[in-house]
Phi, psi and omega in degrees: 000331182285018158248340165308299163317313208278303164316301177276318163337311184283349172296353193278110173238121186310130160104359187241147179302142153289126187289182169276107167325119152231163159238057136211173194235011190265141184295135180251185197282176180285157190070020187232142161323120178289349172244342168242341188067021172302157151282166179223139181304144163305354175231087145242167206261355161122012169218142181304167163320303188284346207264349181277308222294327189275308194298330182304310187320262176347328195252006168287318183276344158261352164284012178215038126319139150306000000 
């Protein structure tokens, strides 16, 4: 999961809206996680488990931001 974090952190700019996290930037194919393109079970919401778990992480660290 850290680099998927690590990724989307740099997508972050203070003082600015947070975009939609991804941690890759090429579009992937259908039925694959929309931020890295691992696959995902069909009744997933379109993004894998580490890839929610790191964009949560990331907006944890910018809500406790100054």
């Amino acid at each position: 999961m850290a680099w998927r974090v690590e990724e989307m952190r740099q997508q972050v700019t203070p003082g600015k809206p947070v975009p939609l996290l991804v941690a890759r930037k090429n579009e992937p194919p259908s039925g694959r996680c929309v931020s890295c393109g691992e696959p995902v079970p069909p009744d997933n919401l379109g993004r894998c488990g580490l890839c929610v778990a790191a964009a949560v992480w990331v907006l944890q660290e910018v809500r406790q931001r100054p």
